[in-house]
N, C-alpha and C positions, 0 to 999 in steps of 0.2 A: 238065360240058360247057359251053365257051364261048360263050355267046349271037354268033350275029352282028350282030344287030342290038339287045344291047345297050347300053339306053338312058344307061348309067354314063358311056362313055364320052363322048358328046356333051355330058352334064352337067359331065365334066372341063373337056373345052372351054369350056364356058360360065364355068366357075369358073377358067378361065385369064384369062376379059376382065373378066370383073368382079371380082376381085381385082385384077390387074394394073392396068385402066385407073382402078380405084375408089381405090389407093393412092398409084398412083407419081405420079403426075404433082403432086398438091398434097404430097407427101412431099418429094420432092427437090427441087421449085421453092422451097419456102421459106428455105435454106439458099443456093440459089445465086443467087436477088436480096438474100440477107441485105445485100452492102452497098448496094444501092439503096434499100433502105429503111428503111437507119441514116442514110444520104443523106437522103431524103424528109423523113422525120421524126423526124430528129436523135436516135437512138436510141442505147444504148451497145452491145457487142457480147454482153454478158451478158445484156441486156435482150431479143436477139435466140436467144441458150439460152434465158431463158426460157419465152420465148413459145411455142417448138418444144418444150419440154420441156415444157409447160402442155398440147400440144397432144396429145402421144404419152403425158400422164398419160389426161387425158382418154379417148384412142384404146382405152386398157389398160382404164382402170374401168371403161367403159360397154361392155365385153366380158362382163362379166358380167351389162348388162342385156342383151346381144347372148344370151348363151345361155338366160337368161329367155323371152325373146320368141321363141326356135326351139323352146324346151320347151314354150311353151301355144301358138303359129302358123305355125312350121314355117320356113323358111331362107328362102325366098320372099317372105313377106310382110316377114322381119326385112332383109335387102337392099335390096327396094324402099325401105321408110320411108326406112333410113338413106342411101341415095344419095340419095332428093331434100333430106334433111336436109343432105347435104354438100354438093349443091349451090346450095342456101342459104346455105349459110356461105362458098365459095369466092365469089360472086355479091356478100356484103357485102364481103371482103376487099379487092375490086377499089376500094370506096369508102371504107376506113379513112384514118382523117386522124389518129388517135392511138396509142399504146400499149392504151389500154383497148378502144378499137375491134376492135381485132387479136387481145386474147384473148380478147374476145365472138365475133370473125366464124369466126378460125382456131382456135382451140384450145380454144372451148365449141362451139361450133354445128359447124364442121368435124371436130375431133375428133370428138364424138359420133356423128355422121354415118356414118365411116370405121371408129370402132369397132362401129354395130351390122352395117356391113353390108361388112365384108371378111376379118378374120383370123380368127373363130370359126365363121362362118357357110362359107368355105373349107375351113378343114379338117374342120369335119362334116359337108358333103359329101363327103367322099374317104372319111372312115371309114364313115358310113350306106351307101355304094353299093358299099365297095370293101375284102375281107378279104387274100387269098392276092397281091394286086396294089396292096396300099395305098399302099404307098413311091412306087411309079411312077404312080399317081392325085396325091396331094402332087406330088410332083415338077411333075407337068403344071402343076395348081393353079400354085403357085406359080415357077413359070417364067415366069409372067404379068408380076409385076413386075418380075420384072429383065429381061425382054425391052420393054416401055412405060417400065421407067425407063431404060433405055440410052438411048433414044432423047430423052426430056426436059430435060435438060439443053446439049445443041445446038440444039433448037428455040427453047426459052428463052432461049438466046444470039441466035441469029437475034429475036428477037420484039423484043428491046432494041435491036436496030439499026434496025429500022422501026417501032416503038412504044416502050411502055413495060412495067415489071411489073405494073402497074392492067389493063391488057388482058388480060395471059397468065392473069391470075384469071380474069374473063370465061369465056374457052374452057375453062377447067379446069372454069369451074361447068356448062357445057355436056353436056361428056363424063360428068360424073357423071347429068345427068338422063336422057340419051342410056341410062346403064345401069341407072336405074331401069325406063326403061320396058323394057326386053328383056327384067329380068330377070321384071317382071311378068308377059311373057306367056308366056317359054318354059323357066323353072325349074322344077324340080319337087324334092321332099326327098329323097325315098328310092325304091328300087328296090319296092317293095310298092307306092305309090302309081300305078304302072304295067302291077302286074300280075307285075313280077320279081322278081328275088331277087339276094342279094347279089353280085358278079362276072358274073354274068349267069346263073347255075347252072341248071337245070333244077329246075322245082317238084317234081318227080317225084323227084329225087336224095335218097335216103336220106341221104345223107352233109352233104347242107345242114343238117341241123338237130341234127350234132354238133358241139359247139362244139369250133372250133382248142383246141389243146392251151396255146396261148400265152395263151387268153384266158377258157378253160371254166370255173376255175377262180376268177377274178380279178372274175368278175363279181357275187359276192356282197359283194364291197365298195364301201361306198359311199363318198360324195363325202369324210364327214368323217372315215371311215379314212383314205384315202388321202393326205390334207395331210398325215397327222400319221405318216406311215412317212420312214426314211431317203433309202427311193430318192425319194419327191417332193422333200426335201429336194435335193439332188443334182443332180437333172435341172431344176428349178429354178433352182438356182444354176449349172446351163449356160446356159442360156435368156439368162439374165441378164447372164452373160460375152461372151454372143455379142450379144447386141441392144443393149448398152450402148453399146459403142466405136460398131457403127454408125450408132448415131442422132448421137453427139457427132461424128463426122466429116461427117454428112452435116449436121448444122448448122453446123458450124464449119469446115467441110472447106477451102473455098475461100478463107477468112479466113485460113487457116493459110497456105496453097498461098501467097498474095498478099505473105503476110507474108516469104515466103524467095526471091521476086523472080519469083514466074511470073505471063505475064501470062490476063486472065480469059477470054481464049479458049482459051487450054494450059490454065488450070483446068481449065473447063469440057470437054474433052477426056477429059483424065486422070480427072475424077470419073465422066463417062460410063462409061469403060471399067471403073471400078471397080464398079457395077450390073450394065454387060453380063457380065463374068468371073462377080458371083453367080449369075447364068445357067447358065450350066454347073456350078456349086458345087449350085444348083437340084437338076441331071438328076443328076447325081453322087449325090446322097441319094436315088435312087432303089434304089441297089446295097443300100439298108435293106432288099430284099426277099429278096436272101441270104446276107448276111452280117451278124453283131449290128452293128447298129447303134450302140450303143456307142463302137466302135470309130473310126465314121465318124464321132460326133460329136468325139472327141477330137484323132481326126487333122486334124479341121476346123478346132478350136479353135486349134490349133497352126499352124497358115496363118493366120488371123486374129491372132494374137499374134506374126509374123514380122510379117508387114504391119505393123500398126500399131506395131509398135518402130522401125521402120526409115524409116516417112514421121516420124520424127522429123529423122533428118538425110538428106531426099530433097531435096537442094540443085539435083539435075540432073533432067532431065525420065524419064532411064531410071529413075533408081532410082525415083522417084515412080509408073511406069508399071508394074515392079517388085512395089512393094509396095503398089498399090489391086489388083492382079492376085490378088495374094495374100489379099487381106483379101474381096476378092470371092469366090471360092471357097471361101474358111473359111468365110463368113458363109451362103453360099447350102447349101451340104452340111449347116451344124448346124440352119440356119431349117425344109429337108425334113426333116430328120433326129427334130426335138425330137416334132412330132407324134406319130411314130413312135411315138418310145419311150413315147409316155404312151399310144398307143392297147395296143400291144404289154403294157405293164404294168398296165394299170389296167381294159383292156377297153370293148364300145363303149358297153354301157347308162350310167356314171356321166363319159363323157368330157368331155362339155360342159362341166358345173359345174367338172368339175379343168382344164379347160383356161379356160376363164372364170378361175378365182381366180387360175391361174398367170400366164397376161396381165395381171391386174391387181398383180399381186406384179413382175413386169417392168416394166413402167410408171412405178411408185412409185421406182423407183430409177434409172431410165432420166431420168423427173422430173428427180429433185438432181442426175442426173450430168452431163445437159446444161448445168442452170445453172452447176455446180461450173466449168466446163471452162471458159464464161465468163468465169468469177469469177477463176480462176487468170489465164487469159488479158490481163487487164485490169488486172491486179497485175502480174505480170510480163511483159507484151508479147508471150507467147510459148507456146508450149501442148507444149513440150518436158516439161516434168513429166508433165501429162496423159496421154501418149501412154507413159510408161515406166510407169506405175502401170496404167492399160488392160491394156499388155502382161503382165505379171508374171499380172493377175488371171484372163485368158485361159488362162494357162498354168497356174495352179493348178486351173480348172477342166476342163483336159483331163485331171487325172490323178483329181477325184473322181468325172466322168462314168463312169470305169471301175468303179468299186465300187458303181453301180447295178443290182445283180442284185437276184432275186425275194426278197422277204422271204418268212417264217415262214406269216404272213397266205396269204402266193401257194399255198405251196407244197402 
């Protein structure tokens, strides 16, 4: 039986604004002042992969001090720290005067920040609170940032016509401390801590304390089985296909857009809408709760890999509108979707650690790819290569996401 009043659901809410407002805003501004602050301080465009790529390393490995710190004090405490940590770091950002400054402010002290306190601590509230309804708990979760990054990148435009990008840090570091304090008074971990149970179930239901069929079975393994099975493997190397291309577009997105004659207000347009569409790609990975999921992430991949082949020759503003549509909804279907499969397969006791190591294994590659993309870009004037190599690897990975079903181990 459905609790009406419960408390899962307002927790969803709460893990909508502080994911959402804890990510997007210093996510997506870094990329789309990227040329004001190759401007500022004479930076190369590689140099500005890097630094986003230093920052989304950082975001990854300290995911796994993120699930440390939920495993000995709970989601709450690990949030709070990390947003006033972020907003320490957006706060130096606004005063960097050099390259070294920027991977101290942004991508040591910021990343860190954003990695203990939004992607791991997110989605283990959706799993701790939420079994028969998890897909569409995620879902909510993260709907958060693509509805706050829709919106950040026209603001950010507006903030350059009456200020500068030294301000629009400022506010950034704002809103992050804005969400340290909420989350310190009104988060809580798990449905026990209130008296409830999982979905809202009744204490009394016999049936609470037989484990799902998807996951009864799955919970006697632990962290270091699980690395080492095929399907982590697999679901992995989706993760990966999908986070990659987005982070290189969102660093490099507008640098591209500029390079084939749009100007930074059409950028800034087209990139918004490429966030708001993961929006819907978001609720869309909510259908994980009746149909294998699997499927979704594949059919996701494959919009993400249309998208990004195609903003290779997005010469006119349709096709570009086109194909960030596209990449938006790939991206937001497999970003709901990936939890998923790992809570679904691996169960909810050992999730943390496996979803910890996995972020940190995204990251790591996410790292070189950003710089790579750079690197190419800067040698050849152009990020045409980039964007046919993304695509291809998108598309290989919608076809091993299908060949993760339950191993031996599961069964």
């Amino acid at each position: 039986m459905l609790s009406i009043r419960y408390y899962g659901w307002p927790m969803a809410g709460l893990g909508f604004l502080f994911y959402g407002l804890g990510i997007a805003p210093a996510y997506y501004s870094w990329g789309f002042f990227a040329p004001e602050i190759i401007a500022d301080l004479d930076l190369t465009r590689q140099q500005v992969g890097e630094i986003f790529g230093a920052f989304a390393l950082m975001l990854s490995l300290s995911s796994m001090v993120s699930s440390t710190l939920i495993n000995r004090w709970g989601v709450r405490v690990t949030v709070t720290l990390g947003a006033v940590l972020a907003s320490l770091g957006w706060l130096l950002v606004s005063q960097a005067n050099s390259v070294s400054q920027l991977y101290i402010s942004y991508a040591l002290i910021g990343g860190l920040g954003i990695g203990l306190s939004t992607l791991i601590p997110a989605q283990t509230l959706a799993v701790f609170w939420f079994r028969r309804y998890r897909a569409r708990a995620i879902a909510i979760i993260f709907f958060g940032a693509a509805f706050f990054g829709a919106i950040v990148t026209p603001i950010d435009a507006y903030i350059l016509i009456v200020a500068d990008w030294r301000v629009a840090w400022v506010y950034i570091s704002l809103v992050s401390l804005l969400i340290a304090i909420v989350c310190a008074l009104f988060l809580r971990d798990k449905p026990e801590d209130v008296g409830q149970q999982c979905d809202g179930d009744s204490i009394q239901d016999k049936k609470l304390f037989e484990p799902i069929k998807s996951e009864g079975k799955v919970r006697s393994m632990t962290v270091r089985q699980a690395i080492f099975t095929p399907q982590f493997f697999f679901a992995t190397f989706a993760d990966v296909a999908n986070a990659v291309p987005w982070r290189i577009i969102t660093a490099h997105g507008r640098l591209h857009m500029e390079s084939l004659g749009f100007a930074p207000s059409l950028a800034a347009a087209i990139l918004g809408v490429r966030v708001g569409m993961s929006g819907l790609g978001r609720l869309t990975g909510s259908l994980g709760d009746f149909v294998s999921p699997r499927y979704i992430m594949a059919l996701a991949l494959l919009f993400t890999a249309s998208g990004v082949g195609g903003f290779w020759f997005a010469k006119t503003s349709f096709v570009a509108y086109v194909c960030v549509a596209l990449m938006g909804v790939g991206y937001g279907a497999a970003f709901t979707t990936i939890p998923v499969i790992f809570g679904n397969l691996f169960g909810r006791e050992p999730f943390v650690g496996i979803a910890g190591f996995r972020v940190a294994i995204t990251g790591l590659v996410g790292f070189y790819g950003v710089s790579w993309a750079g690197a190419v870009a800067d040698r050849s004037g152009n990020y045409d290569r980039v964007l046919v190599i993304l695509a291809l690897i998108c598309t290989a990975a919608s076809v091993l996401i299908l060949l993760c079903k339950k191993s031996k181990l599961e069964e």
